[in-house]
N, C-alpha and C positions, 0 to 999 in steps of 0.2 A: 118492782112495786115502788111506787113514790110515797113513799111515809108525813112527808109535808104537805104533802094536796092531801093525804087523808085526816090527819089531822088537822087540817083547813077545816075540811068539808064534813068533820065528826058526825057534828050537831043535827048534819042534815041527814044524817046517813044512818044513823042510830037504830032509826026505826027500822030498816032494813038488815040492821044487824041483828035486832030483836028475834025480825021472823026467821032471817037462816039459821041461827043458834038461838034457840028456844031457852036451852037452859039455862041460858047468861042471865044475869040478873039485871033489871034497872041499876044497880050501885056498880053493878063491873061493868058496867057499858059506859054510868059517869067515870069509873076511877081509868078505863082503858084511855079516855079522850084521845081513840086515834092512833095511840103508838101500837103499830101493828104486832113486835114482839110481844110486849102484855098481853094482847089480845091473841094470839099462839099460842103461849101460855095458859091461858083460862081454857079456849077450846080442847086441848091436850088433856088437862086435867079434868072438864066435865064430859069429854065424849070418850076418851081414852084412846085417844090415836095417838100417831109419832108425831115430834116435834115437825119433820117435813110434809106431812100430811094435812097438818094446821096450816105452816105455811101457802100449801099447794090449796087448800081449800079460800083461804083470804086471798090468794093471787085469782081465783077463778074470779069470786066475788068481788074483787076491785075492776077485774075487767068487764062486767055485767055494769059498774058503775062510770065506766069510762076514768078508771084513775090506774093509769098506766103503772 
């Protein structure tokens, strides 16, 4: 995962973060801006999967986006 094309391209991407992870909120989608850990983090603790499963769930979802 490239952490700096995603955090390039946050802004445009948000909304699509929105719909995969419902439960996130508008303020953690601003405070995430991108950095894929933060964003692990929050999935973990609002869906309650493992830290790797966050991960593996943001790696599918960046390659649906084309951000290798």
């Amino acid at each position: 995962m490239n952490s700096d094309i995603l955090k390039g391209k946050w802004k445009q991407l948000v909304g699509s973060a929105k719909a995969k992870w419902g439960r996130l909120t508008d303020n953690e989608l601003d405070e995430v801006a991108g950095d894929s850990e933060r964003l692990a983090g929050l999935i973990q603790e609002k869906y309650g999967v493992t830290k790797e499963d966050a991960k593996r769930q943001i790696d599918d979802w960046n390659k649906e986006h084309d951000i290798g």
